[in-house]
Each structure stands twice: as structure tokens, then as C-alpha cells.
C-alpha positions in Angstrom: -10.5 9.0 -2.8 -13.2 11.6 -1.7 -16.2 12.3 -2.8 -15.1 15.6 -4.1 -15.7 17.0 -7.5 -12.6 17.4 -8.7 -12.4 20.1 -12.1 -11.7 19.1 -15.1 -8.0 17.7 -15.6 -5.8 20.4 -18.5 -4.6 17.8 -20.6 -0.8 19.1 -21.6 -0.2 18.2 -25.1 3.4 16.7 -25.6 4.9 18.9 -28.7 7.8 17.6 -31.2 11.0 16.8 -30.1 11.9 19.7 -33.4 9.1 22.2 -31.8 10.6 25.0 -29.9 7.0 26.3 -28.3 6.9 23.4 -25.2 4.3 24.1 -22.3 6.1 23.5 -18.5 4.8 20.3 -17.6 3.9 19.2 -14.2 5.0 16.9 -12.1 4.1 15.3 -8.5 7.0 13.1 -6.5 4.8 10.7 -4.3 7.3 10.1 -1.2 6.7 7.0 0.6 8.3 5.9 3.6 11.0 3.9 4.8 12.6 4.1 1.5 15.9 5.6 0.1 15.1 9.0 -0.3 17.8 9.4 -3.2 14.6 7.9 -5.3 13.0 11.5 -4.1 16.0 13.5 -4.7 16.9 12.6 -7.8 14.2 13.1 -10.1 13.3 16.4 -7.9 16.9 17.5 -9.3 16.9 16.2 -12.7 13.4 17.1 -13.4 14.2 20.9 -11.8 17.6 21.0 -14.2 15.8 20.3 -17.2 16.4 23.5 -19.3 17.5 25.4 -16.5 21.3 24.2 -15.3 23.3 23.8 -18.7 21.6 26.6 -20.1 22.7 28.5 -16.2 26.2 27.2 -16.7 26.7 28.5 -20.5 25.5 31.9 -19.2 22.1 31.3 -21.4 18.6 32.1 -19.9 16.9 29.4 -18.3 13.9 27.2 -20.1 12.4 25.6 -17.5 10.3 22.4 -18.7 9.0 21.0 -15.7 7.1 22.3 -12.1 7.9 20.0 -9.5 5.6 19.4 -6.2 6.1 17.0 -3.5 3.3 15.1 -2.3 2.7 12.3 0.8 -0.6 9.9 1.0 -2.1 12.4 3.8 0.4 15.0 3.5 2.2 14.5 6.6 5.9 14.3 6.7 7.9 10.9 5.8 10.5 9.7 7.2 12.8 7.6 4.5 15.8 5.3 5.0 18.2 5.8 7.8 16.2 8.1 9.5 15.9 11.0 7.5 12.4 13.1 7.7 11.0 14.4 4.2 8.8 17.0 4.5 5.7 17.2 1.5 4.4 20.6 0.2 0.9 18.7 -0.1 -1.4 15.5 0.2 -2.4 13.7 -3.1 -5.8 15.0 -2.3 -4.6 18.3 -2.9 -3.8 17.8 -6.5 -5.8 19.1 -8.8 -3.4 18.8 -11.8 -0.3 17.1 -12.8 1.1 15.4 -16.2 3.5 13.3 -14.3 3.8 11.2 -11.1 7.0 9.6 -9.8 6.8 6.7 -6.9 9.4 6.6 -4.8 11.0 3.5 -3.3 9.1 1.9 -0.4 10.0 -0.1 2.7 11.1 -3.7 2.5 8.3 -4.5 4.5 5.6 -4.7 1.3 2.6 -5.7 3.4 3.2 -3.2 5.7 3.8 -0.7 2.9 0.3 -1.6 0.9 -1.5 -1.5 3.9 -0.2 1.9 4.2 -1.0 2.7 0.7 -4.7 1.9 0.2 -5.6 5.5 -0.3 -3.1 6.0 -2.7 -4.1 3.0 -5.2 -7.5 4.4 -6.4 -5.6 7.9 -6.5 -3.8 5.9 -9.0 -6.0 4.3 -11.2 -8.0 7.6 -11.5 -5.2 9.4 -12.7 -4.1 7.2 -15.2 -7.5 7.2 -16.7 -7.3 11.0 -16.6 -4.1 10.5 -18.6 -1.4 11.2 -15.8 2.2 9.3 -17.1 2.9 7.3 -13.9 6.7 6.2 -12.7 7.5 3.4 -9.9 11.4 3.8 -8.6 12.6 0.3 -7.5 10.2 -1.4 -5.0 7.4 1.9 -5.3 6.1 -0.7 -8.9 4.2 -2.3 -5.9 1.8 0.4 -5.8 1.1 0.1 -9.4 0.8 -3.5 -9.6 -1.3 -3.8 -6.2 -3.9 -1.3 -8.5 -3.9 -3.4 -11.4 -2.2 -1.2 -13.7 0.1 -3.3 -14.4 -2.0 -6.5 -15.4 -0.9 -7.6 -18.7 2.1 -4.9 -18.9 5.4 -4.7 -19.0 7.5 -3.9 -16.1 10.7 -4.0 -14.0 12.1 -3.8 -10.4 14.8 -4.3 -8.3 16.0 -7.7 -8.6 15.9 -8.2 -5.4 12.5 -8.2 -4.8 11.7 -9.5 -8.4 10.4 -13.3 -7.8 8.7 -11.9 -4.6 6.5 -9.6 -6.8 6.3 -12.6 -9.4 4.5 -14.8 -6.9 2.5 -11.6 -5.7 1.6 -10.2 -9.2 1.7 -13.0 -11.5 -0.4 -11.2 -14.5 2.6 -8.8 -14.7 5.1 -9.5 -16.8 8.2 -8.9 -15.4 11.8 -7.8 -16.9 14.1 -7.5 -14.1 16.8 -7.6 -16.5 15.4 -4.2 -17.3 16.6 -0.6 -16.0 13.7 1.1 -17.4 10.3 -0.1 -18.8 7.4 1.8 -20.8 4.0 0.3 -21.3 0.9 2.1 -21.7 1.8 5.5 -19.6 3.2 3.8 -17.4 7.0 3.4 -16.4 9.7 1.4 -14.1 12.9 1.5 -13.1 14.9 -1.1 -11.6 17.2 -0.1 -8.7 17.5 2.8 -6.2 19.8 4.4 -8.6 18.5 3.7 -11.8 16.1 6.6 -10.3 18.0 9.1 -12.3 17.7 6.8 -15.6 13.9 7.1 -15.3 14.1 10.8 -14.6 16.1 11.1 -17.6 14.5 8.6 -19.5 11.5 10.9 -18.8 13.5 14.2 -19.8 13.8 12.7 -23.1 10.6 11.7 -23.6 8.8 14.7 -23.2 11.5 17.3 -24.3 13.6 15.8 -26.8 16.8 14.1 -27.1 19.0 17.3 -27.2 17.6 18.5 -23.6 18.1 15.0 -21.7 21.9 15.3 -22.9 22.3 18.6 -21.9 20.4 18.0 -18.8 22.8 14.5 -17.7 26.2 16.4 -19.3 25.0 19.7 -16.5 24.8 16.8 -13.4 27.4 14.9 -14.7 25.0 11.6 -15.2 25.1 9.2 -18.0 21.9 9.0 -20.2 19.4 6.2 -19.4 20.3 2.3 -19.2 17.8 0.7 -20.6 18.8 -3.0 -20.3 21.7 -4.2 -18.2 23.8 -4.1 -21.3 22.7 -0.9 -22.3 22.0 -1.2 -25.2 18.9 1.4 -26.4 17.8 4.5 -24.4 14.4 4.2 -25.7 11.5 1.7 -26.5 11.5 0.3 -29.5 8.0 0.0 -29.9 4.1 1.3 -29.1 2.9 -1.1 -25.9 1.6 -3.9 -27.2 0.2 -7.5 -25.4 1.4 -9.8 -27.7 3.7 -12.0 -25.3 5.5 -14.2 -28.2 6.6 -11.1 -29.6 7.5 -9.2 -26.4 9.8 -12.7 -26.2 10.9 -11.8 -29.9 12.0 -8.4 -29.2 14.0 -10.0 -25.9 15.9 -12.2 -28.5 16.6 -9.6 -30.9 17.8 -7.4 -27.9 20.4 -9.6 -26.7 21.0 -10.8 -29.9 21.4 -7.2 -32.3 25.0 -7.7 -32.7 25.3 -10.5 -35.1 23.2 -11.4 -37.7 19.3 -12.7 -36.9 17.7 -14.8 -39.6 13.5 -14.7 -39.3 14.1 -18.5 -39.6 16.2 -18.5 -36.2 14.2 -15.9 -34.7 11.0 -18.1 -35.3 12.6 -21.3 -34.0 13.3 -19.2 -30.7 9.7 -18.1 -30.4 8.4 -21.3 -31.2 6.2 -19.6 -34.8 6.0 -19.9 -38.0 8.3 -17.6 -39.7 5.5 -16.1 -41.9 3.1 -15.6 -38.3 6.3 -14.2 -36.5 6.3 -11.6 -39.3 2.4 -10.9 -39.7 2.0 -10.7 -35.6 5.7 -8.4 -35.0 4.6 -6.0 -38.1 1.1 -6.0 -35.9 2.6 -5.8 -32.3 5.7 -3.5 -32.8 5.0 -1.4 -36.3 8.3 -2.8 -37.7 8.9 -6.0 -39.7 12.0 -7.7 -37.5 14.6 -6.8 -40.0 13.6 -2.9 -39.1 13.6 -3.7 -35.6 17.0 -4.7 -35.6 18.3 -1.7 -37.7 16.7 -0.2 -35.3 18.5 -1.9 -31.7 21.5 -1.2 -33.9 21.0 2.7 -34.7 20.1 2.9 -30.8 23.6 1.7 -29.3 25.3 3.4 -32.0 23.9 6.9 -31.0 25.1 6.1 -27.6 28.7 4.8 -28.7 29.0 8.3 -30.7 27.8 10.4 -27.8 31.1 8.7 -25.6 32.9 10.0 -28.6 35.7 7.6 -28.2 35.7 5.2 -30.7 35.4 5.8 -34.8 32.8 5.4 -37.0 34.3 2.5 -38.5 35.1 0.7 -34.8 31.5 1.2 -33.8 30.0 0.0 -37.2 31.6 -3.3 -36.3 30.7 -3.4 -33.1 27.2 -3.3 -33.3 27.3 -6.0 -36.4 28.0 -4.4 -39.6 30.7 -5.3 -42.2 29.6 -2.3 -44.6 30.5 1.3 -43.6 28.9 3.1 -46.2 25.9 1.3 -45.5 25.8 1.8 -41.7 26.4 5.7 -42.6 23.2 5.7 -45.3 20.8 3.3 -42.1 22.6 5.4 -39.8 21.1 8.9 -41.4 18.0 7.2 -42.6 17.0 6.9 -38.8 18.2 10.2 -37.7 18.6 12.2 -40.0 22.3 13.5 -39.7 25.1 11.4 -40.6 27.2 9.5 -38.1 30.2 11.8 -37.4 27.9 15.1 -38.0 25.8 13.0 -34.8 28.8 12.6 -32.3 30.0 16.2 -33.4 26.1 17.8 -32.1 26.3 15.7 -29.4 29.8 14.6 -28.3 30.8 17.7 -28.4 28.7 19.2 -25.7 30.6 20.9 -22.5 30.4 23.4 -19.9 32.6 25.8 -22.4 30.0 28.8 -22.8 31.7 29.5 -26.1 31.0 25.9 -27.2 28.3 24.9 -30.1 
């Protein structure tokens, strides 16, 4: 960094998903090179459709959500995978303000690449104090965990390179099994093309569950993976550092569709059934019988936004026997009932005329 005053950051307040007053937020793509430049493109296009392209398609007037600038370490151009040159509107010097920064991939070559990087890992840290929401694409997490950011959090990357970052960073903790992870402003994703799930991941986030569905129905996407079975599109719970209960919420994730007793969720964990509770109440703000009505509402909104199968067909498939009382958890958790949820959301095409 330079010695440079900077002026004070504007921190963007993040308003209700219900609130219809939202500031444009802004945010910086960080190209690097040698990587695939799809991890550029695509959250430059999702993040630029964001209450712009449905509402263009339906004939409404654009909402725009997001400014997006592209910025290299020095500013210079980059050239990215198979040759092709990307060409920054800035340096990360330049910035003076932004609520969001995306990594893109980086070369294979990670030695090479943090060499590269040096200027761009205190340009990181500072940020992130300053309250910046930071996103890695694929192999770019190695910027994050080469600052420290990462030490003690959560995180994911392409399994490729996984065990090589394991050995490197070995005070992350790692979910490769992951699409997408969130821990303490800062976010993951786990393949070149799980580039859009952050994006929309991010979308979601910020502006709401309706906008990031109208946002992946106008690019034809499909909302954010978050696991490999995709089974919730958001976390579940605050960051926390409480690694026997980041191991709980694993078990309960792979586990949501049949029953979970605390006494078989302990034995996993290796705890006491009445310190599993005390420290997952503590960790997660849930009790684990919440959590898991919780896993359970999560794949349900997805099945219902497919809008294939029935109410009844996707009450047993996430693990209940009792309709009526997946319709009254259901509503308890959303606030709309399970067929007036696939009807808002299902529903949605690129018919003007269509509500």
C-alpha cells in the first residue's frame, strides 16, 4: 500500500430484503492473470443484470443495484487463460470506495501467482477492516488465505487444488465439498463456474431473494449451489469458530433428510448431548432441531421454485411424513405457504404480462 491518506471509506448500509429504498452498491472485479477469465465475466454480467435485465425484458424500468469497476494490481492490462488480454479501467490504488470485491481465478502456478500478488494482500486486509465484503473465485481464495483472512474461517476451492492449499494454509478450514462459503465478510466459491453461484449468491444477499431469481431466470442460470448436493442457497448460520459444531452442522447437512436424534448427532461429534446443545444454541443461534427445520425449509424453497413436483412429493422428500405440518414449518419460516411460494416464484417468465 502507499503511504497515501486515503478519505474516509462511505459505509453502504445493507437495507431489508422487504425495503424498497436500496442504495446502488459498489463493486471492484480484481482480474488476475493467467486465469479463466469467465470468473471476470460472469460476475461483471450478473452483478450488471441485477435489476436491470428482467425488469428490461418485461418492458419495466431498470433498478440497477450494483456499479461495477474493473481493477488489476498496477492497473495494467491481464492477459487470462488461453491468451486472451483483459483490459482494467483502474489499479487497486485507485479505489477510493467499494462495498464489494470479487477475486478472480489465478494461474496454476501459486508461487508464481503470490509473488505477483504481494501488493494486493495488504490492499486486502485493509479493506476488510474497512468493512469491504471480499469474494475468491476458484484458486483467487489464495490471495485471501496468503493475507490471513482466512485463519480460523471457513472456506472452499476448487478441488483440485484443495489438499495443496491444506498443506499451504493449514489454519483454514477447508470445505471443498462446498460451492459457496460465507464467514465473517468473506466468501468462496469452488470451481471456475461456480463463479456465477457466488455472484448470485451475492445478488441474494444484498438485494433479496426475489431479485437473485429474477436476476438467474433473465440469464437463464440456476440459483446458487451451495453444497454439491445442493441442498440450501444460504448459510445457515452467523460465522462462528466453534469447530465441533461446524462438524455438527456438516452431519446435519448431509444428513436433513431423515430423522437426527441429539443422541446420534452427539455420538457423531464426539459431545455430550447436553454440551452439543449449550455450544450449537451458542455457535449457530438455533438449537439443532431448528437447524434442521431449517436445512429442510431451504431445499424445499428450491424444489418449489423447479415447480415440478407437488407439495406432498417434496414434503417427503426432504423427510416429512406430516403434510399439514410441513405447510404450518413451511410458512413459519417464510412467511407464505408452500404452494402460494412456488406460485411467487415458479411462476416467473419472460411474459411481460406475467405476475
Amino acid at each position: 500500500m502507499t503511504g497515501r491518506r486515503r478519505r474516509p471509506v462511505r459505509r453502504t448500509r445493507v437495507a431489508p430484503a422487504t425495503s424498497s429504498k436500496r442504495g446502488v452498491l459498489d463493486v471492484t472485479v480484481v482480474i488476475l492473470p493467467e486465469g479463466y477469465v469467465s470468473t471476470a465475466i460472469a460476475p461483471l454480467e450478473v452483478f450488471h443484470s441485477a435489476g436491470v435485465l428482467w425488469q428490461s425484458l418485461r418492458g419495466d424500468d431498470p433498478e440497477p443495484r450494483f456499479r461495477v469497476r474493473v481493477a488489476s494490481v498496477d492497473g495494467g492490462e491481464v492477459r487470462g487463460m488461453c491468451g486472451l488480454r483483459l483490459l482494467p479501467e483502474l489499479s487497486i490504488d485507485a479505489i477510493e470506495h467499494t462495498d464489494i470485491i470479487v477475486l478472480t481465478a489465478s494461474g496454476r502456478n501459486l508461487a508464481d501467482q503470490i509473488a505477483r500478488g504481494t501488493r494486493l494482500l495488504p490492499w486486502l486486509r485493509e479493506w476488510h477492516t474497512r468493512g469491504a465484503y471480499i469474494a475468491a473465485i476458484c484458486s483467487g481464495a489464495v490471495f485471501l488465505a496468503e493475507s490471513g483472512l482466512l485463519d480460523g474461517r471457513e472456506a472452499t476451492t476448487h478441488w483440485g487444488v484443495a489438499e495443496e492449499f491444506r498443506r499451504r494454509y493449514p489454519n483454514v478450514v477447508w470445505r471443498p465439498e462446498q460451492f459457496v462459503t460465507e464467514d465473517g465478510r468473506l466468501f468462496c466459491s469452488g470451481g471456475v463456474y461456480a463463479a456465477a453461484d457466488l455472484s448470485l449468491h451475492l445478488v441474494e444477499k444484498f438485494c433479496g431473494r426475489e431479485i437473485a431469481l429474477q436476476c438467474a431466470k433473465s440469464l437463464l442460470l440456476s440459483m446458487p449451489r451451495h453444497s454439491q448436493a445442493g441442498y440450501a442457497a444460504v448459510p445457515l448460520s452467523p460465522p462462528h469458530s466453534d469447530p465441533q459444531i461446524r462438524e455438527a452442522e456438516a452431519y446435519l447437512q448431509a444428513h436433513f433428510q431423515r430423522g437426527v436424534s441429539i443422541d446420534a448427532l452427539a455420538r457423531a461429534v464426539n459431545m455430550s448431548p447436553r454440551n452439543l446443545i449449550r455450544r450449537f444454541k451458542a455457535a449457530t443461534g438455533r438449537v439443532p432441531g431448528e437447524y434442521l427445520q431449517a436445512l429442510r425449509v431451504a431445499t424445499a424453497r428450491e424444489l418449489l421454485e423447479g415447480g415440478a413436483a407437488s407439495v406432498q412429493e417434496i414434503c417427503t422428500q426432504i423427510g416429512y411424513e406430516d403434510l399439514a405440518f410441513f405447510r404450518r414449518v413451511f410458512k413459519r419460516h417464510t412467511g407464505v405457504a408452500p404452494a402460494e411460494y412456488r406460485n411467487r416464484y415458479a411462476s416467473m417468465s419472460f411474459d411481460r404480462h406475467a405476475r
